[in-house]
C-alpha positions as CSV (number, residue, x, y, z in Angstrom):
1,X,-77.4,-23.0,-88.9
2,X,-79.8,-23.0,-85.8
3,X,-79.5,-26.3,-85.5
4,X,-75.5,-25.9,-85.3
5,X,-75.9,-23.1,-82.9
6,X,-78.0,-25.1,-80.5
7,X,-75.6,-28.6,-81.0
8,X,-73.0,-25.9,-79.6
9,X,-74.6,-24.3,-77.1
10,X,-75.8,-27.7,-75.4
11,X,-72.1,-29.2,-75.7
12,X,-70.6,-25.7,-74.2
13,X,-73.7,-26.5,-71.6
14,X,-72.3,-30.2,-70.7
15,X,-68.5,-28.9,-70.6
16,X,-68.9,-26.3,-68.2
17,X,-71.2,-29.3,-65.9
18,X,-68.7,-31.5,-65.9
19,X,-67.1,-32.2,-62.1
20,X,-64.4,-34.7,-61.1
21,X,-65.6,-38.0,-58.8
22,X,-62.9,-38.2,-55.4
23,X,-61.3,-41.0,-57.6
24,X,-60.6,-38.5,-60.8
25,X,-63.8,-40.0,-63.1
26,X,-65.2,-37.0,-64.9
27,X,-68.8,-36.6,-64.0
28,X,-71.6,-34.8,-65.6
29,X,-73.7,-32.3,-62.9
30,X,-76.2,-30.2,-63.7
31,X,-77.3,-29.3,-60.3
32,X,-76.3,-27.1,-57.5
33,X,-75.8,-29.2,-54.2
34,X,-78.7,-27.8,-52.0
35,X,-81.3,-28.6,-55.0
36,X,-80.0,-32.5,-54.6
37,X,-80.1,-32.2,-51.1
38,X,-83.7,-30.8,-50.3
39,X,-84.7,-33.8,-53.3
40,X,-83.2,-35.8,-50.8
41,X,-84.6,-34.7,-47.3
42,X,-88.0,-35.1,-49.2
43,X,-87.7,-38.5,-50.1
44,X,-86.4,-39.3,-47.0
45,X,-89.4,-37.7,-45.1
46,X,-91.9,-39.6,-47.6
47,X,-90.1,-43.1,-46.8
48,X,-90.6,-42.1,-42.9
49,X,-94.3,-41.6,-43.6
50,X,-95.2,-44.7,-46.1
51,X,-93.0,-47.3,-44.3
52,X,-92.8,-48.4,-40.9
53,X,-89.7,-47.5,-38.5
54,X,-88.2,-49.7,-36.0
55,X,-88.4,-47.9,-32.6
56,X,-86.3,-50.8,-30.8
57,X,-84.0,-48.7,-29.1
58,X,-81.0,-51.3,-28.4
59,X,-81.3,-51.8,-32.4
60,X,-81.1,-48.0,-33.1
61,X,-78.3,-47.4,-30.5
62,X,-76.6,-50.0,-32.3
63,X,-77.1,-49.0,-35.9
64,X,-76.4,-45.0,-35.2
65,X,-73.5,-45.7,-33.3
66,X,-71.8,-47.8,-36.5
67,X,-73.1,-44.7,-39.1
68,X,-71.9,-42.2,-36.6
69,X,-68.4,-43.7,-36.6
70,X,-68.3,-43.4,-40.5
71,X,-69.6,-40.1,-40.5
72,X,-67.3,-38.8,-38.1
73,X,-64.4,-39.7,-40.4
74,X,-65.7,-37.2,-43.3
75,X,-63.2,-34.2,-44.3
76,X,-65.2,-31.1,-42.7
77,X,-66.9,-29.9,-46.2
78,X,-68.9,-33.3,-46.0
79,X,-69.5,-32.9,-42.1
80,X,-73.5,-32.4,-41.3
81,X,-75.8,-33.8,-39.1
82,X,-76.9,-37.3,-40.4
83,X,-79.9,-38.4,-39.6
84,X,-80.3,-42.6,-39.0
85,X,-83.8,-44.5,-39.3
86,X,-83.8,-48.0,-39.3
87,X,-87.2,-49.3,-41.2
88,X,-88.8,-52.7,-40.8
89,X,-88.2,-54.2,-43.6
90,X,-86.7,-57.7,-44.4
91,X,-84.5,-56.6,-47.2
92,X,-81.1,-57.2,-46.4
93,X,-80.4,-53.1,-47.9
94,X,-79.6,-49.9,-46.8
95,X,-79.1,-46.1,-48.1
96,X,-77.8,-42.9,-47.9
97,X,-79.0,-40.0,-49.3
98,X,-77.7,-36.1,-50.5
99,X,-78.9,-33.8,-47.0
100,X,-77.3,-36.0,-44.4
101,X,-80.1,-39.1,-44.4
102,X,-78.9,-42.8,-43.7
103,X,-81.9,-45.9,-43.7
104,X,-81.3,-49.2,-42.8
105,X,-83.8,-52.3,-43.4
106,X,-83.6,-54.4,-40.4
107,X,-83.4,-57.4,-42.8
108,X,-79.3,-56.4,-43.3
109,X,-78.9,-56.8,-39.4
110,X,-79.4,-60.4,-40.1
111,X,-76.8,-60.7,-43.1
112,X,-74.6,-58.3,-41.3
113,X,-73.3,-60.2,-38.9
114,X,-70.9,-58.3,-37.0
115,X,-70.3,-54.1,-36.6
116,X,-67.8,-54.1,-39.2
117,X,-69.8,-56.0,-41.7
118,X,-72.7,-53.3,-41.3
119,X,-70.2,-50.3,-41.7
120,X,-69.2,-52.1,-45.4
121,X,-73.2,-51.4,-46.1
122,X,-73.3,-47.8,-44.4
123,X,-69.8,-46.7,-45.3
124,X,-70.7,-47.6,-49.1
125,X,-73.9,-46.2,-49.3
126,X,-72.3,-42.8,-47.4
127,X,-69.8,-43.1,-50.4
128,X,-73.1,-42.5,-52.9
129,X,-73.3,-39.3,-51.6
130,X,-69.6,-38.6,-51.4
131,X,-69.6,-39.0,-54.7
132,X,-72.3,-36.9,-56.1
133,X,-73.6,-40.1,-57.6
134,X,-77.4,-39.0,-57.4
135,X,-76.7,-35.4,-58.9
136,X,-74.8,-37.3,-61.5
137,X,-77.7,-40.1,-62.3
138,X,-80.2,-36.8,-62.3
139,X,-77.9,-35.0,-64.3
140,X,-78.2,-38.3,-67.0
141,X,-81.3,-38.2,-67.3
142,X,-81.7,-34.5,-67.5
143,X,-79.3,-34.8,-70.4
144,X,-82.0,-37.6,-71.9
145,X,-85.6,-37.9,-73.3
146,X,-86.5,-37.8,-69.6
147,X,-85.3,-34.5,-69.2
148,X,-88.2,-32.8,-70.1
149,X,-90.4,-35.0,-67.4
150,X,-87.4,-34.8,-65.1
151,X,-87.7,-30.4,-65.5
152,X,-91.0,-30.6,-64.6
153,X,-90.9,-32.0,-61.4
154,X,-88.0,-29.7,-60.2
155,X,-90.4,-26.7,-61.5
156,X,-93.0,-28.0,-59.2
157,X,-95.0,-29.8,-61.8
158,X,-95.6,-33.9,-60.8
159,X,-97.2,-35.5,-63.0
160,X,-96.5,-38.6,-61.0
161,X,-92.8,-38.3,-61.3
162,X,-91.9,-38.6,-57.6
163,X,-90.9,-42.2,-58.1
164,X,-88.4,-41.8,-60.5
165,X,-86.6,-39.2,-59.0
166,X,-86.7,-41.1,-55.5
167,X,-84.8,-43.5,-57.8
168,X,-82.8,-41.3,-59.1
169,X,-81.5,-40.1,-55.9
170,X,-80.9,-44.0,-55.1
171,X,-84.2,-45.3,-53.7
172,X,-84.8,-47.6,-56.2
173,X,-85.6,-50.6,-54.3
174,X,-87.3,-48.9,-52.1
175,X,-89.9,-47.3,-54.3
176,X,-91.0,-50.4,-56.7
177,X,-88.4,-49.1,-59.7
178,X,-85.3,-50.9,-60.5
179,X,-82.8,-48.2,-61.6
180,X,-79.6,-48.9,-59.5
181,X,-76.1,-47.1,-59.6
182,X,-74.1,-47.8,-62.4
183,X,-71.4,-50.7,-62.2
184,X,-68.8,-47.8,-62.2
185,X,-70.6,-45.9,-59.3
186,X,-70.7,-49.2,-57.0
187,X,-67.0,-50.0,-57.6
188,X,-66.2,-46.4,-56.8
189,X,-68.4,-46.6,-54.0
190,X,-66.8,-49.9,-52.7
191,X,-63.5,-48.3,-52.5
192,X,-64.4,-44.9,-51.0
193,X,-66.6,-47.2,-48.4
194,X,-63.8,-49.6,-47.7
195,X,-61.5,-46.6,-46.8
196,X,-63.9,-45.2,-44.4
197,X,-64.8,-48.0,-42.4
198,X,-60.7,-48.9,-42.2
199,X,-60.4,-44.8,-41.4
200,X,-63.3,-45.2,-38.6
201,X,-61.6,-48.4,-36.9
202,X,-63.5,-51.5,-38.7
203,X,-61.6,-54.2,-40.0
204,X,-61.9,-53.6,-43.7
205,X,-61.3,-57.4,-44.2
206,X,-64.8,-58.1,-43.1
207,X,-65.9,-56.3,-46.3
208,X,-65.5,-59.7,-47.9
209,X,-67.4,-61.6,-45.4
210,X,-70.3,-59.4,-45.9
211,X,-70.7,-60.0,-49.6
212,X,-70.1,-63.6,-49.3
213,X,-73.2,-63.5,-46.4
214,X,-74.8,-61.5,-48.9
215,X,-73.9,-64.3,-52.0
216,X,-75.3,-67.0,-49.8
217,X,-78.4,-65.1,-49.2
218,X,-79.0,-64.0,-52.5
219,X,-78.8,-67.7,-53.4
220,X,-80.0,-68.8,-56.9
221,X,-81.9,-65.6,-57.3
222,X,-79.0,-63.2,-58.2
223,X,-79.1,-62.4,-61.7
224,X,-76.3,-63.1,-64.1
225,X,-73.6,-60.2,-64.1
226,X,-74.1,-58.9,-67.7
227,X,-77.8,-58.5,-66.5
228,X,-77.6,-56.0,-63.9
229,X,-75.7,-52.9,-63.6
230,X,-74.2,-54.2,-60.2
231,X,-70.7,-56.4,-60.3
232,X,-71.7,-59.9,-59.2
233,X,-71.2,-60.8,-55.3
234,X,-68.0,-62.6,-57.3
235,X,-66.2,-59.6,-59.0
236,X,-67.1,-57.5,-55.8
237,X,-65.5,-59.6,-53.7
238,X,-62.5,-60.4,-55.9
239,X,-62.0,-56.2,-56.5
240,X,-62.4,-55.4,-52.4
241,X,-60.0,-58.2,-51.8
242,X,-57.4,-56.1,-54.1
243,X,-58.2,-52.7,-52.2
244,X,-58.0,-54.3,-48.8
245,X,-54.1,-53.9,-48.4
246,X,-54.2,-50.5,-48.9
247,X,-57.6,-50.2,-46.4
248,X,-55.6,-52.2,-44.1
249,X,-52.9,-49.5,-43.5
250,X,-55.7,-46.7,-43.0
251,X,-57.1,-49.5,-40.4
252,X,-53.8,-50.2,-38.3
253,X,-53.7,-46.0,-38.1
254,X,-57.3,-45.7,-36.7
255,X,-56.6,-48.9,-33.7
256,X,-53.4,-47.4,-33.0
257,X,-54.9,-43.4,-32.8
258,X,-57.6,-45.4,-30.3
259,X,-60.0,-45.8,-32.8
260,X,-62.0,-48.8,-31.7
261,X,-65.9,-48.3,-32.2
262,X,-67.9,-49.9,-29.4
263,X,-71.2,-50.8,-30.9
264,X,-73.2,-53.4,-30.0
C-alpha cells in the first residue's frame, strides 16, 4: 500500500511538471526558471575563468552584432540582457545558456562563412534556451538514478558534480562529457533558430550552407546517425530545406520592414 501511495504521489508529481515546448511537445520541468538561470550564469562565469577569451575587438563587434540581431527579435517575456564572449577555441561550436549567456568558439568563424551562416549557430543555440531544453534535460535526470546526485548539488552539496550539470545545462563539449540535446530538442531547435534568423533579416537559406561547411569539416570523423543523439549533417539539412519556405516568408517581412543586419 505504501508503495502504491508513493507510485501515485510521484506520477501526480510529474503531471503537475509537465510544460508545453513553443512547438506543442509536452515537456517535463521540475524547476522554477531563476533556479536554471543562476545554474546558468555560474557555468558561464566558470567557462570565462578556465578558458581563454578572445579580446579582438573587430571579432567581438562582429559576433555581438549577429547575436544581438537574434536577440532583438525575442517576444518581450524572453527579452534580457545577453551577454556574448567569444573564446579561443578551434572548435567549430557555440552556445547559449538559461540567464541571457551566448559563447562562441572562434573555430565556427572559420566554418561560418558569412553573417547569416553564424546566426544558423546563434539563433539555434538561443532556441535551447527558448525552449526550456536545459530545465527539461535537468528535469530527466532528476526523474532518474541521478537524481539523487543531481539534489545534492542544487542543495549545495558537490561532490564533484559541477560537470554534469554544466552538461546538463548544454556545456557538454565544453566540459570533457558528451551528453548532447536530444535528436528531438535539435530539430526543434533548428526550426525555432531558422525562424529567428529569417525574423532578424538573415537569409534562412544559408542555414543549409552552414551544415554542408560543417559536413565537409566534420569529414570522415562524424559518427553514424543511430550513434549519436544529433540528426546527421544529411537529415539536418534535408529537414531545414523543408522549413526554409515557410522561414523565407518571415525573411522577405524583415528586408522589407528594413531589417538588414550590418555586421561585418
Amino acid at each position: 500500500m505504501r508503495r502504491a501511495l508513493i507510485a501515485v504521489g510521484l506520477f501526480a508529481v510529474v503531471l503537475t511538471a509537465c510544460e508545453t515546448s513553443p512547438l506543442g511537445r509536452r515537456q517535463l520541468q521540475f524547476f522554477p526558471d531563476d533556479q536554471v538561470a543562476e545554474m546558468g550564469v555560474a557555468s558561464y562565469q566558470q567557462l570565462k575563468e578556465q578558458q581563454p577569451v578572445d579580446d579582438n575587438p573587430q571579432i567581438n563587434s562582429y559576433v555581438s552584432c549577429v547575436a544581438l540581431a537574434i536577440t532583438e527579435q525575442l517576444d518581450p517575456s524572453d527579452q534580457q540582457d545577453w551577454e556574448v564572449t567569444v573564446f579561443e577555441d578551434e572548435s567549430a561550436n557555440a552556445f547559449a545558456l538559461p540567464g541571457g549567456k551566448i559563447g562562441v568558439h572562434s573555430g565556427l568563424l572559420r566554418v561560418a562563412e558569412t553573417p547569416s551562416q553564424l546566426a544558423t549557430v546563434i539563433g539555434h543555440e538561443v532556441a535551447h534556451v527558448l525552449a526550456e531544453h536545459s530545465n527539461e534535460r535537468l528535469s530527466t535526470a532528476y526523474a532518474t538514478n541521478a537524481g539523487l546526485q543531481l539534489i545534492q548539488v542544487l542543495a549545495g552539496e558537490r561532490m564533484g558534480q559541477q560537470q554534469e550539470i554544466m552538461a546538463l545545462l548544454g556545456l557538454g563539449a565544453q566540459v570533457g562529457i558528451i551528453l548532447p540535446f536530444s535528436r528531438t530538442q535539435e530539430s526543434e531547435a533548428d526550426v525555432l533558430g531558422l525562424e529567428l534568423m529569417a525574423r532578424a533579416g538573415f537569409d534562412p537559406r544559408e542555414s543549409v550552407t552552414l551544415w554542408q561547411n560543417m559536413g565537409a569539416a566534420a569529414g570522415a570523423g562524424a559518427p553514424p546517425e543511430f550513434l549519436s543523439t544529433h540528426p546527421s549533417h544529411g537529415t539536418r539539412i534535408e529537414n531545414l530545406q523543408a522549413q526554409i519556405p515557410k522561414a523565407m516568408r518571415y525573411y522577405e517581412q524583415a528586408v522589407a520592414a528594413g531589417r538588414r543586419p550590418k555586421c561585418q
